[in-house]
SERO-4910 file (N, C-alpha, C, O; in steps of 0.05 Angstrom, whole numbers):
BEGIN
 pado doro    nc1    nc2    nc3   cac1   cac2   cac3    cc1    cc2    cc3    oc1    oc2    oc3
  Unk    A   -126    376    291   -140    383    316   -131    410    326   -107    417    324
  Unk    A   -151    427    340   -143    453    353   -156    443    378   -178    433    381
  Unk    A   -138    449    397   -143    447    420   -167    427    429   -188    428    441
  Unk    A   -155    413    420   -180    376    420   -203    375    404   -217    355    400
  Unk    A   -207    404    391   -224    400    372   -223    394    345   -204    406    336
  Unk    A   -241    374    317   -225    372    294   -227    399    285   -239    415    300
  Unk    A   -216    407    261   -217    424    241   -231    405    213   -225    384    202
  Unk    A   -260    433    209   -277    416    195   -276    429    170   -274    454    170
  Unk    A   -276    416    144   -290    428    110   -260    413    103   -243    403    118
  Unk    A   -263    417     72   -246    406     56   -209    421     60   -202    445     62
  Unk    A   -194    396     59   -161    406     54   -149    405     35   -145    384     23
  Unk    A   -139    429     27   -124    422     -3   -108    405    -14   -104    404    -39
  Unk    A    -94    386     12    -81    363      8    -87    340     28   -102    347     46
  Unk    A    -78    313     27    -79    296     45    -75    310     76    -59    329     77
  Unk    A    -86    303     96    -79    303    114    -63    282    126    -67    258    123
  Unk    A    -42    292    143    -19    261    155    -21    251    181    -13    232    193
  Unk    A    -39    277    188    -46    259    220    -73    265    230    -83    287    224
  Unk    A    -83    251    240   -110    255    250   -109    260    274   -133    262    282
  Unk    A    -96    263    290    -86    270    316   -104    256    332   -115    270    349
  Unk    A   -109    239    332   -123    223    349   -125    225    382   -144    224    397
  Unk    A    -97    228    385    -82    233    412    -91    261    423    -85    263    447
  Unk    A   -105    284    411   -104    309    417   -135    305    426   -144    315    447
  Unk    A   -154    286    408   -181    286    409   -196    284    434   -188    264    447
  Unk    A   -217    301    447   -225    302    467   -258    296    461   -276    311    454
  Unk    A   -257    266    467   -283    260    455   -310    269    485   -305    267    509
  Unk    A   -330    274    476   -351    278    499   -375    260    491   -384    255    468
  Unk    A   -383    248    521   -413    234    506   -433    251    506   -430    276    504
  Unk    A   -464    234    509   -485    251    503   -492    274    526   -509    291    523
  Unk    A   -478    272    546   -483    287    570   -465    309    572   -463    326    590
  Unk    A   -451    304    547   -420    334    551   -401    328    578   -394    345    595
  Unk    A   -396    296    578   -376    289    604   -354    272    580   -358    259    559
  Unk    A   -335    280    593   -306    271    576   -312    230    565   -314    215    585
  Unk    A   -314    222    551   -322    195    553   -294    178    552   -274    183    539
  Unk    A   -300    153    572   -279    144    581   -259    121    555   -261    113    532
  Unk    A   -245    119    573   -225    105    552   -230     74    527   -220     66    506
  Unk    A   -247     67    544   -259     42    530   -281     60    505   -280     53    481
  Unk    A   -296     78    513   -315     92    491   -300     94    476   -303     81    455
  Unk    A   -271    121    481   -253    122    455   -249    111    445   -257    111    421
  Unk    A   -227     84    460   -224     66    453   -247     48    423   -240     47    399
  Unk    A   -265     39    433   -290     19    410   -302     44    397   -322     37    383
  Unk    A   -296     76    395   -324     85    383   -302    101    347   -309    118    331
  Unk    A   -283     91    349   -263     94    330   -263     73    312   -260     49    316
  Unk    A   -267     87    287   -278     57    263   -254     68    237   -252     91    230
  Unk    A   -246     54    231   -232     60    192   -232     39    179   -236     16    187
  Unk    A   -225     49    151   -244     36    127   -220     44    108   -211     67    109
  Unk    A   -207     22     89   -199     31     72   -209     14     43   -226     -3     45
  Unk    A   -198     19     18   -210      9     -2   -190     20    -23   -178     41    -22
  Unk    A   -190     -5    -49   -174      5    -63   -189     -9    -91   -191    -33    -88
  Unk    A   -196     -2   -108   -207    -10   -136   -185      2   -156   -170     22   -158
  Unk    A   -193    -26   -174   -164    -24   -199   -187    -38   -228   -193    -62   -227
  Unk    A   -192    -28   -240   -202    -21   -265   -183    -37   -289   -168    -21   -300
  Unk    A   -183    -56   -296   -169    -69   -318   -189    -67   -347   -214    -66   -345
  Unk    A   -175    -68   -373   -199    -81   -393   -218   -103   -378   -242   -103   -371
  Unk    A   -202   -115   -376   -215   -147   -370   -235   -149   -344   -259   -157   -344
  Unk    A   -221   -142   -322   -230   -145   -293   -225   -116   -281   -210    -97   -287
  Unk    A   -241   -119   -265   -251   -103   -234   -249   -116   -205   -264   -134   -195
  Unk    A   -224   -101   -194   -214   -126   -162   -234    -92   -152   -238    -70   -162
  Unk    A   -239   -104   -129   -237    -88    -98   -233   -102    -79   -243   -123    -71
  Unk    A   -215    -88    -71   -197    -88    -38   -207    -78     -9   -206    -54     -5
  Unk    A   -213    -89      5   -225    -77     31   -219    -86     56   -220   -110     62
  Unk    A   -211    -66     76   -194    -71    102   -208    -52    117   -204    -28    114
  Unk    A   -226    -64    135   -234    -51    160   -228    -59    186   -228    -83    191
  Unk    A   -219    -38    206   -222    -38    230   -249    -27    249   -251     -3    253
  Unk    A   -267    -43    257   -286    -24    278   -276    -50    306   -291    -66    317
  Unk    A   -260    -48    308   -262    -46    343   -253    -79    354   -234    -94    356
  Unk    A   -281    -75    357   -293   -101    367   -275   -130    343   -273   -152    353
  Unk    A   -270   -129    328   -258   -143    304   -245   -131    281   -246   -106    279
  Unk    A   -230   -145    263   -225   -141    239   -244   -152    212   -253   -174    210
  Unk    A   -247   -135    198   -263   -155    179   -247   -143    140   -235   -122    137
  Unk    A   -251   -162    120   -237   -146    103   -247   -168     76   -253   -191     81
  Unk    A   -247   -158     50   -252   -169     36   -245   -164      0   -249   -141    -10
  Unk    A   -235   -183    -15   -225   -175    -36   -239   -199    -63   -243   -223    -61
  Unk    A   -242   -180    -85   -261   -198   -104   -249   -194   -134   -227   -182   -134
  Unk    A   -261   -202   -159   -241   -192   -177   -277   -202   -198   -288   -224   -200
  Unk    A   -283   -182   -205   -313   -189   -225   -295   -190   -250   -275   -176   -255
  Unk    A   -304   -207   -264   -288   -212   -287   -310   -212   -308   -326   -231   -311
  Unk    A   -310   -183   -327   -324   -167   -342   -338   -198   -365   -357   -212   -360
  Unk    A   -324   -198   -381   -334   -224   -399   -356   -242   -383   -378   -235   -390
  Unk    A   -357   -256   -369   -375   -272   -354   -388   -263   -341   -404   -280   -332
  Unk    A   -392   -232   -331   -405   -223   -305   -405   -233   -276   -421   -227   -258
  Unk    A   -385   -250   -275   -380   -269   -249   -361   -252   -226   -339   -244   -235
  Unk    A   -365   -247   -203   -350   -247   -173   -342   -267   -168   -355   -286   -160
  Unk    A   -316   -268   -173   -296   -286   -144   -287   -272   -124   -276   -250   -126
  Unk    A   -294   -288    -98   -279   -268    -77   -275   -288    -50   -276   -313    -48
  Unk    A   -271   -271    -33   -260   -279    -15   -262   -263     14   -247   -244     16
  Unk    A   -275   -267     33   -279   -243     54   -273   -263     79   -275   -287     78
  Unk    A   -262   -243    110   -250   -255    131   -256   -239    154   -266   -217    149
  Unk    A   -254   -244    175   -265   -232    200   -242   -239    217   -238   -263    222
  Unk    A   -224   -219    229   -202   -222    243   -208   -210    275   -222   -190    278
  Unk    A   -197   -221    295   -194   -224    312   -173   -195    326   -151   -192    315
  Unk    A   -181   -178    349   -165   -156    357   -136   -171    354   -134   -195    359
  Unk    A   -111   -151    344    -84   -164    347    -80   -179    319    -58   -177    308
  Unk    A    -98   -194    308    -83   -214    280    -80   -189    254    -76   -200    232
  Unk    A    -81   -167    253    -82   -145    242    -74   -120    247    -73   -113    271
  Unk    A    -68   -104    228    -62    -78    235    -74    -54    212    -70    -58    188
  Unk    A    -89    -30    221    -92    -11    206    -78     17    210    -85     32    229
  Unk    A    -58     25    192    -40     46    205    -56     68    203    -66     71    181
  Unk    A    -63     90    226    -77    111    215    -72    137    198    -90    154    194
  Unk    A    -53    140    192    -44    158    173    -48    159    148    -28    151    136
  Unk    A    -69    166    130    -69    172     95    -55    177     87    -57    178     62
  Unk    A    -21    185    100     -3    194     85     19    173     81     26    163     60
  Unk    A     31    168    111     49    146    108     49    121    132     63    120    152
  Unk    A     29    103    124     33     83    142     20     63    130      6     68    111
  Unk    A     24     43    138     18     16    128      2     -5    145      6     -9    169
  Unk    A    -21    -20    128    -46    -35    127    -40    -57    124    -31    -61    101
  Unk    A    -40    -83    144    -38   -115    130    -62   -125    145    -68   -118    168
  Unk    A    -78   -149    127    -99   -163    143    -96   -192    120    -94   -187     96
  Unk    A    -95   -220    128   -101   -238    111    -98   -240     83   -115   -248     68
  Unk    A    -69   -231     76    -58   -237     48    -54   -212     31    -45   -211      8
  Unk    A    -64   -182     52    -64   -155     41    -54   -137     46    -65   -124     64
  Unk    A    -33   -128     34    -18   -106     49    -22    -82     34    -15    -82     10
  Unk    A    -32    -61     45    -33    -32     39    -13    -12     45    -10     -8     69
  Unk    A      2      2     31     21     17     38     20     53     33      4     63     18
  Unk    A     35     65     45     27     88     40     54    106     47     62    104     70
  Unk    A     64    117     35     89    138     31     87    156     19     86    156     -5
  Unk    A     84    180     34     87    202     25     64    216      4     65    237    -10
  Unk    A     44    195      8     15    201     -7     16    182    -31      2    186    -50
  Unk    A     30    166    -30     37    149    -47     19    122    -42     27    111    -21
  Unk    A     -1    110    -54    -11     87    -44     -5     65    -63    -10     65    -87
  Unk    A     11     42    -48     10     18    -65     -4     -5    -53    -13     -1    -30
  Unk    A    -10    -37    -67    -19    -58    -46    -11    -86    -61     -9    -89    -85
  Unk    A     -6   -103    -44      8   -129    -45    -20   -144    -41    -40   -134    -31
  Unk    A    -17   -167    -50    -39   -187    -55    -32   -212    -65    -22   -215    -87
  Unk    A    -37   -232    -48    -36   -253    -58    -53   -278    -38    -49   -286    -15
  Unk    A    -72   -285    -57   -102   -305    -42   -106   -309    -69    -98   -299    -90
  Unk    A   -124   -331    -60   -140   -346    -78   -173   -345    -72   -183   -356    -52
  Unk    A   -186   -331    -88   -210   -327    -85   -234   -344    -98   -242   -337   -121
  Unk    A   -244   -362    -87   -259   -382    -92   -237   -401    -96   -223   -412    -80
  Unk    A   -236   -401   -126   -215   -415   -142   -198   -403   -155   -179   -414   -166
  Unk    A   -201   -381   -157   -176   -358   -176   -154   -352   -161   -153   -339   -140
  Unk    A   -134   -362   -173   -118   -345   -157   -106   -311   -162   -107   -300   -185
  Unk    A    -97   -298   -141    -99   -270   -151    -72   -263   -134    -71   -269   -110
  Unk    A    -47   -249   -150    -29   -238   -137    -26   -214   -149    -37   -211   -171
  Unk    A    -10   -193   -139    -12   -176   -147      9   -154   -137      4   -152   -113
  Unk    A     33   -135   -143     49   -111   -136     43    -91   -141     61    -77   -150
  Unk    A     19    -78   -138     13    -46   -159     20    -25   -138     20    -29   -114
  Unk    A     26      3   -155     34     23   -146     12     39   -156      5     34   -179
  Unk    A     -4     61   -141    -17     83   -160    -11    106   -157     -5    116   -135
  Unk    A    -13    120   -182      3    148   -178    -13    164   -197    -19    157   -220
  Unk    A    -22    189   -182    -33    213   -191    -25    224   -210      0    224   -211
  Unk    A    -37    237   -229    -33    252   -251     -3    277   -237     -9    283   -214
  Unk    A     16    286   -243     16    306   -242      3    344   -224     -7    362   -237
  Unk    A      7    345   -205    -15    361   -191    -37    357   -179    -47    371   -162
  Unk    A    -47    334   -189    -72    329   -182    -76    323   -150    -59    313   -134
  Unk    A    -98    329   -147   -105    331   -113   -123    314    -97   -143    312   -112
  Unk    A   -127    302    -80   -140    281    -70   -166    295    -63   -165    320    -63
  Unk    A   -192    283    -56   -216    295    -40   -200    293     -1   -188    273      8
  Unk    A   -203    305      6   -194    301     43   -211    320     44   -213    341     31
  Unk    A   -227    309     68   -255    321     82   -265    313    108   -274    290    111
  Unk    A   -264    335    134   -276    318    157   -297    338    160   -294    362    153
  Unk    A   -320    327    171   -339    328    169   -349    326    196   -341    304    203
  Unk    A   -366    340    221   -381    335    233   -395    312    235   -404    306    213
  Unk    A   -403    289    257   -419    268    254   -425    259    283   -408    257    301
  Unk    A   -459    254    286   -469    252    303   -476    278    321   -487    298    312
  Unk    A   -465    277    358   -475    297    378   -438    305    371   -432    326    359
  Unk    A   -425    292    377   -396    295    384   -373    283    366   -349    288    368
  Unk    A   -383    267    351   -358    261    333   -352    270    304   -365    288    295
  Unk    A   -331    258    288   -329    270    270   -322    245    245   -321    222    254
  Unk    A   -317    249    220   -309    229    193   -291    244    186   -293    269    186
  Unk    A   -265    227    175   -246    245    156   -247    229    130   -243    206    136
  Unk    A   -251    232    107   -251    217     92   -230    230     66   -226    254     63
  Unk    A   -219    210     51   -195    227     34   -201    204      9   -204    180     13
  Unk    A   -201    212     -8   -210    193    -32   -190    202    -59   -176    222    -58
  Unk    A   -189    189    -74   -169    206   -102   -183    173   -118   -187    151   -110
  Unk    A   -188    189   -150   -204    166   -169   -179    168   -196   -158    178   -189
  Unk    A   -181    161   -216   -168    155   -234   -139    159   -246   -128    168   -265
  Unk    A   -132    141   -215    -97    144   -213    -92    122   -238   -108    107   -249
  Unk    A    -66    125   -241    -47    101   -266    -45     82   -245    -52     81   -222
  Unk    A    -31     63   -262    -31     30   -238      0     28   -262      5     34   -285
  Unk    A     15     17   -237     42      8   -243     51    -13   -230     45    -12   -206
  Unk    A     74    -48   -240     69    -63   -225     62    -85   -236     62    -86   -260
  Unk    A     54   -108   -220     47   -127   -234     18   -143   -227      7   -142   -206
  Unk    A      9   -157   -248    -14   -169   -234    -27   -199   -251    -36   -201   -273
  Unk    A    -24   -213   -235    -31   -243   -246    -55   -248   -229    -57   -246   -205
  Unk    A    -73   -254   -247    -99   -265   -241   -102   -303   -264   -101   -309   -288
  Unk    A   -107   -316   -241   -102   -343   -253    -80   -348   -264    -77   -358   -286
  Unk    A    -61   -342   -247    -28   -348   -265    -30   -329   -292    -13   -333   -310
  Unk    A    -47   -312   -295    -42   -299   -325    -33   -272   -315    -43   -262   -294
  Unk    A    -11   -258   -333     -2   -233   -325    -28   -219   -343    -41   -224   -363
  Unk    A    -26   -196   -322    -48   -173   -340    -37   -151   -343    -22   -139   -327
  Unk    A    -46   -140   -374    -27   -116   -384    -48    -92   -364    -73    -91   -360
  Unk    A    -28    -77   -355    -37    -49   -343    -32    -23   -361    -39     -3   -347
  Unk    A    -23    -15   -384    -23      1   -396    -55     23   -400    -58     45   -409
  Unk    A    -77      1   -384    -97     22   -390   -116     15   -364   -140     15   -361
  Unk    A    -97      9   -348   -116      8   -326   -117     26   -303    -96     36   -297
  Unk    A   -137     31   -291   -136     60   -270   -153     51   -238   -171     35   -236
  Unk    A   -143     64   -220   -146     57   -195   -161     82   -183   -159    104   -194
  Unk    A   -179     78   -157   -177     91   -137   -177     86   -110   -182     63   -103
  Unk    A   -171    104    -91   -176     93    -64   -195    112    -41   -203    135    -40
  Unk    A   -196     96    -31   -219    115     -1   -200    105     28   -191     82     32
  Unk    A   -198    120     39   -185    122     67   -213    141     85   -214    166     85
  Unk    A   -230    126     97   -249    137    113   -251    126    144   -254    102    149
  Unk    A   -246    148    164   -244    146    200   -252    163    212   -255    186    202
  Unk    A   -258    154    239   -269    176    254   -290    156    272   -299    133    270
  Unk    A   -293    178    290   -316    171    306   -344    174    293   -354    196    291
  Unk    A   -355    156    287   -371    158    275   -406    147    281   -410    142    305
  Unk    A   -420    144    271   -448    141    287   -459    111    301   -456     91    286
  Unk    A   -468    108    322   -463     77    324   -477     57    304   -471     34    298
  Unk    A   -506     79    293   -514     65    275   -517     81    242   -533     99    241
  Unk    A   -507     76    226   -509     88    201   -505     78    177   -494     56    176
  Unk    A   -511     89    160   -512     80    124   -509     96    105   -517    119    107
  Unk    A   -497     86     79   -492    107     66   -497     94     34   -503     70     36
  Unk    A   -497    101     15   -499    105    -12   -480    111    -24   -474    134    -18
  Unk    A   -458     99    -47   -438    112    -56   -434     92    -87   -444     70    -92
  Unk    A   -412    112   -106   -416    102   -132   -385    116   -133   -376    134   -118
  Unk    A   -374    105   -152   -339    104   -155   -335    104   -187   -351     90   -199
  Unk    A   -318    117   -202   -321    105   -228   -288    117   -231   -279    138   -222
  Unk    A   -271     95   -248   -244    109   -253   -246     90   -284   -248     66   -287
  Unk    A   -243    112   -303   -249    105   -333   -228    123   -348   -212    139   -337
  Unk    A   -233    117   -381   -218    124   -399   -245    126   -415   -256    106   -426
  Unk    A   -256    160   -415   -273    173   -429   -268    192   -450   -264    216   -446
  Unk    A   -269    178   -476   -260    184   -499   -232    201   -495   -228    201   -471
  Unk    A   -214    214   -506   -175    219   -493   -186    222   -464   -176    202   -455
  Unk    A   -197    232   -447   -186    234   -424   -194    208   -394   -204    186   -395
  Unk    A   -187    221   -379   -176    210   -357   -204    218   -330   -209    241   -323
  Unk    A   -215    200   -323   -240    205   -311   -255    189   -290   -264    166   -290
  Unk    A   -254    207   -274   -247    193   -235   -279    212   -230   -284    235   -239
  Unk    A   -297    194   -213   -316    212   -193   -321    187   -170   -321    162   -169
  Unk    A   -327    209   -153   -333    193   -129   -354    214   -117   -348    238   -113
  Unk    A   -382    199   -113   -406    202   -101   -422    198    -73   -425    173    -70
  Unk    A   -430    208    -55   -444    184    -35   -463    200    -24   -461    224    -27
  Unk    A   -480    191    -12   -504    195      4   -501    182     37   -504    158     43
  Unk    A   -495    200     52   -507    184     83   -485    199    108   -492    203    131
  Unk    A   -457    205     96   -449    199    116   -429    236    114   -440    253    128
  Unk    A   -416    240    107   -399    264     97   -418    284     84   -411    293     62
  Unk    A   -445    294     97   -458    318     90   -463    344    114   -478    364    113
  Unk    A   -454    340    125   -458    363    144   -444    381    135   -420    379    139
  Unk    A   -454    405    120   -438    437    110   -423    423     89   -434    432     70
  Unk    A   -407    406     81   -392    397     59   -402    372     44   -410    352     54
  Unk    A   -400    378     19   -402    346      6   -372    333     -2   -351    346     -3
  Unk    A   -376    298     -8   -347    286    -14   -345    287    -38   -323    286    -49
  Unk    A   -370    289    -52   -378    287    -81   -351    300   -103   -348    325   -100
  Unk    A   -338    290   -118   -319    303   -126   -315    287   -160   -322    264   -164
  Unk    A   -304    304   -179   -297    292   -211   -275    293   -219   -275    318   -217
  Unk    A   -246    286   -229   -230    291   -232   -227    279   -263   -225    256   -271
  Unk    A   -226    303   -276   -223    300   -299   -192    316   -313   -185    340   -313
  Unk    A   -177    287   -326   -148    292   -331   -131    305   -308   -114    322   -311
  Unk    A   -139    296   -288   -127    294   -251   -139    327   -251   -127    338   -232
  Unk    A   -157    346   -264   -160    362   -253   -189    352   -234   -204    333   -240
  Unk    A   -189    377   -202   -211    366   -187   -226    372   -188   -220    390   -203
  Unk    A   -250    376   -184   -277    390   -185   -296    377   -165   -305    354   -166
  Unk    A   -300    402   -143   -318    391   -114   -344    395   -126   -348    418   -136
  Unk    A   -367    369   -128   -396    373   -134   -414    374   -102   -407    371    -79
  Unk    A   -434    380   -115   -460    392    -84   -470    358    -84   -463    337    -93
  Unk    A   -486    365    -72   -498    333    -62   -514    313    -87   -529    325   -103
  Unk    A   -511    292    -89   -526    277    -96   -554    255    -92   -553    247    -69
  Unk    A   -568    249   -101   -590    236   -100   -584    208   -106   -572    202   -127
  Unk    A   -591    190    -91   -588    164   -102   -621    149   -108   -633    145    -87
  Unk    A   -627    145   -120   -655    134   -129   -655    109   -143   -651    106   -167
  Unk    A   -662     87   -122   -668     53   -139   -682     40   -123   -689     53   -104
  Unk    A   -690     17   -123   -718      1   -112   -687    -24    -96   -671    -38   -110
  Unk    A   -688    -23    -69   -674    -38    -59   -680    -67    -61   -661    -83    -64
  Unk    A   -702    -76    -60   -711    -97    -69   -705   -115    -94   -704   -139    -98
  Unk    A   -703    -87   -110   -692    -92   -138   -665    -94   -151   -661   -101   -174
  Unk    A   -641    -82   -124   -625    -64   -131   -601    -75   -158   -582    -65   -170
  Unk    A   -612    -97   -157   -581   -117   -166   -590   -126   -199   -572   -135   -213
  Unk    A   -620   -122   -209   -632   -118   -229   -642    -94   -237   -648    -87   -260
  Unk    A   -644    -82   -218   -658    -50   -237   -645    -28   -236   -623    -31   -225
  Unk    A   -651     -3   -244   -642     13   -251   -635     29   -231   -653     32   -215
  Unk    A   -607     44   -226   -601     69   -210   -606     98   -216   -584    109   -217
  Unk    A   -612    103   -217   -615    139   -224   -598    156   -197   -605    158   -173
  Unk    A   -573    166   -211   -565    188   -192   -559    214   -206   -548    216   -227
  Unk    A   -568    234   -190   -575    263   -201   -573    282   -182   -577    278   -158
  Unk    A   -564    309   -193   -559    327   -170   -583    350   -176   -592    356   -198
  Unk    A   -590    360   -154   -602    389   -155   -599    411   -179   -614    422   -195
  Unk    A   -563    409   -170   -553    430   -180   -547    430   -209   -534    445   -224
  Unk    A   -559    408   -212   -556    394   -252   -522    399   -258   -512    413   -275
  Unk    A   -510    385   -241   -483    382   -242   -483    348   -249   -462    337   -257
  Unk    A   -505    334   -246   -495    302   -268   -517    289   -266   -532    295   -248
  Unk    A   -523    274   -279   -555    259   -287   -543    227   -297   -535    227   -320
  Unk    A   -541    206   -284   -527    185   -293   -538    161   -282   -544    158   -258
  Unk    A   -542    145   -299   -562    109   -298   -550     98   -299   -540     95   -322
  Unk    A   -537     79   -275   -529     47   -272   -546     31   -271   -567     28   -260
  Unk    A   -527     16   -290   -537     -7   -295   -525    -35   -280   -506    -44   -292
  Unk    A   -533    -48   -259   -509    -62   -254   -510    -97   -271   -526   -106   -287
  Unk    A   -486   -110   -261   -487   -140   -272   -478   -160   -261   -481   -183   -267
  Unk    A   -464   -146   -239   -463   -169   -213   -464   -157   -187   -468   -133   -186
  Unk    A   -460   -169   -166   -462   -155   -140   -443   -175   -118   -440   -199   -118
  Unk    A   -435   -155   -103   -414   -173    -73   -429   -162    -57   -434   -138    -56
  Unk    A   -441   -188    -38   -461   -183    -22   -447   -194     14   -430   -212     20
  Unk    A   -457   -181     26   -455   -194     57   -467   -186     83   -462   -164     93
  Unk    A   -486   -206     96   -508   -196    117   -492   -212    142   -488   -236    146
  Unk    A   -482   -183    160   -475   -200    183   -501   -191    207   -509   -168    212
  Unk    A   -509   -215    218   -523   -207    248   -511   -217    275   -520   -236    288
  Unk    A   -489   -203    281   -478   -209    317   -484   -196    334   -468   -186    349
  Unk    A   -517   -194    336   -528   -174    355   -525   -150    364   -542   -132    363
  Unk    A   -499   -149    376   -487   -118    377   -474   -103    353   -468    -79    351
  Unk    A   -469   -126    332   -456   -116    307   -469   -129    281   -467   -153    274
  Unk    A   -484   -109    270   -493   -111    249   -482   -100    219   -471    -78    218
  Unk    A   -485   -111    204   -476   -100    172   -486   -115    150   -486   -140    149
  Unk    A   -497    -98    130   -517   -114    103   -507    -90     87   -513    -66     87
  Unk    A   -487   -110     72   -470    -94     61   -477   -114     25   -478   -138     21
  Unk    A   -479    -94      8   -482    -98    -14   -458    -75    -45   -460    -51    -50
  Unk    A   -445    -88    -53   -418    -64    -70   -433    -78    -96   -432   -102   -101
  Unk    A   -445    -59   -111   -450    -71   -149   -429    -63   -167   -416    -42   -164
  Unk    A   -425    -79   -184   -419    -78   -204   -421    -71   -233   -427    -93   -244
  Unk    A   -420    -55   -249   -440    -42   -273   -426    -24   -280   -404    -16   -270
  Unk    A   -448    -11   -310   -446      8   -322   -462     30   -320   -487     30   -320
  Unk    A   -442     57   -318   -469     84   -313   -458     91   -350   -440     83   -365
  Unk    A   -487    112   -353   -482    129   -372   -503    150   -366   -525    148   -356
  Unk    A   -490    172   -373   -504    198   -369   -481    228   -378   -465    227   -397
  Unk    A   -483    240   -369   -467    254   -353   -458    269   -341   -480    278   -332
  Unk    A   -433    292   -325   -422    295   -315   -418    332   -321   -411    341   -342
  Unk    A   -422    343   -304   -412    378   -321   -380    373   -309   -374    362   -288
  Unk    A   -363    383   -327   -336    397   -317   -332    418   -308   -352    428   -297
  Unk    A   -305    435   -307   -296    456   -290   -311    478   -308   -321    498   -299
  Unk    A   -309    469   -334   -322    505   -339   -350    495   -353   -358    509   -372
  Unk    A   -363    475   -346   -396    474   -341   -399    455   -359   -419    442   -356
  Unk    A   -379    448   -386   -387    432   -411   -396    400   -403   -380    388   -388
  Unk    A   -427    382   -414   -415    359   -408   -397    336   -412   -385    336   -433
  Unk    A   -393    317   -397   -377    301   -406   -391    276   -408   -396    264   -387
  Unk    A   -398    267   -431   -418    239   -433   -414    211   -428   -421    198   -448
  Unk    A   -409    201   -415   -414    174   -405   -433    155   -424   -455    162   -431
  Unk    A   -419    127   -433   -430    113   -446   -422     80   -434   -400     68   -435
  Unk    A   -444     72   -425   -439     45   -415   -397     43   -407   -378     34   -420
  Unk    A   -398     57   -383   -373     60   -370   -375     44   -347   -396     44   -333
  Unk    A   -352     28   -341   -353      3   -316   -348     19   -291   -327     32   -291
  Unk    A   -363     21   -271   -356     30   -244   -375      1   -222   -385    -21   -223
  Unk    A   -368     24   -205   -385     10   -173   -406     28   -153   -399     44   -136
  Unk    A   -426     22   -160   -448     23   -132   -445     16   -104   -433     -6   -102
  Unk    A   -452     30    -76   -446     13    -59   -478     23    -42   -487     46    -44
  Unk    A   -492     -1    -25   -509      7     -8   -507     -8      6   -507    -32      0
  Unk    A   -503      6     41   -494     -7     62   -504      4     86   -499     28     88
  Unk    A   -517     -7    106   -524     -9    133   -506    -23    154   -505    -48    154
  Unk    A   -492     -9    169   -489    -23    190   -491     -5    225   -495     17    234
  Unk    A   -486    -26    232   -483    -22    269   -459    -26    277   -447    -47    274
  Unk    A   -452    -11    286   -427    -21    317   -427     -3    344   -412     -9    363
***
């Protein structure tokens, strides 16, 4: 923040404070908005996906305000089946630390940690019937650099969003009392806050793989982080590469059977998901709405790198996400 205002476009590293405290929010009238506005118009979002042979967990811990809500699943590739587990917490039974750098996340059996840009998470629930525990650490290639991006949003507020895709996973992890080998499994995470729109939606696609030797992280979205900057980013063998905007194109009606097509302008990637399961959830509490849908699948297409060559994608496991909500 400069003088209550954020500082907007991409940072070459995590950011550690959001200065929340400095923020001089205004409403639609350009009058200072009072403490309760600040207070409820402050939302964060975190998320952590971990990529095994076998399975695909996602982790999710939100704060907007008014409640806690958070949810964790584990699609287990062979069967195409979601187990999961989602919860709605109460102001106080929770905590979201706001710092991307070093502070720490617990909600209903999930603890998120964060040192020094270091993200690990604790887990242990039983989802449907599975049970799922879990110690992982994830750690960046070497040099490699996170996406951190705030962004303009709405008349007066703003999004910071900081993402990093195809970290190593270190640690342990039993799913059904069975230990699972991590030697080839890869993580990412999203840390997204800010004041943000009361009503909005966004489009987004995640992929952290092992594409033929290398090492291969993108993160996509549509809706929310486009004003002057995109989040859109590739990280190939932890090097980064910022892409221009993307297109998301599928029949919502359809979305969970048919085809995705996402593609850029700038013919920086051309890639078809396919999905094969989906974690779905429609909340209506009048003042708080969310129809929230995360797929599951394979894209193939692909991807330009740093010095333009492509990189081909062949039935590779990631995640879709299309989501509306209100607060």
């Amino acid at each position: 923040m400069a003088a209550g205002r954020p500082c907007f476009g991409h940072f070459d590293g995590p950011v550690a404070s959001l200065g929340l405290d400095d923020f001089i929010l205004m409403n639609d009238m350009d009058k200072p908005a009072s403490r309760l506005q600040r207070h409820f118009g402050y939302k964060q979002f975190e998320f952590i996906a971990v990529n095994t042979p076998n399975y695909l967990i996602g982790i999710a811990l939100a704060d907007i305000r008014y409640l806690g809500s958070g949810f964790c699943y584990v699609y287990d590739v062979s069967k195409k089946r979601v187990y999961e587990k989602h919860w709605i917490r109460p102001p106080g039974s929770f905590s979201l630390g706001p710092s991307p750098v070093s502070a720490s996340s617990s909600m209903a059996g999930v603890s998120i940690h964060r040192r020094d840009g270091r993200w690990s998470v604790a887990l242990d629930l039983v989802l449907d019937t599975l049970p799922l525990k879990a110690e992982l650490q994830l750690d960046a290639m070497p040099l490699s650099l996170p996406m951190a991006l705030c962004s303009p949003t709405g008349y007066s507020g703003w999004t910071y969003t900081q993402k990093h895709n195809a970290l190593s996973v270190k640690g342990s992890l039993y799913i059904n009392h069975e230990p699972q080998p991590l030697g080839r499994a890869l993580a990412g995470y999203d840390f997204s806050a800010g004041y943000m729109r009361r009503e909005t939606s966004w489009r987004w696609a995640s992929i952290n793989a092992h594409v033929g030797n290398s090492l291969l992280g993108l993160n996509i979205a549509a809706g929310v982080n486009e004003t002057g900057s995109s989040e859109n980013v590739l990280w190939l063998d932890g090097v980064r590469k910022h892409l221009g905007p993307v297109h998301f194109e599928f029949d919502r009606s359809q979305a969970e059977h048919g085809r995705w097509r996402l593609w850029s302008e700038r013919d920086e990637l051309e890639l078809e998901f396919t999905p094969q399961a989906c974690r779905s959830e429609r909340l209506n509490l009048i003042l708080l709405k969310s129809n929230f849908r995360q797929y599951q699948g394979h894209f193939s297409g692909w991807v330009r790198d740093v010095e333009g060559g492509k990189v081909h994608l062949d039935r590779v496991l990631g995640l879709t996400e299309d989501h509306f909500a209100k607060w």
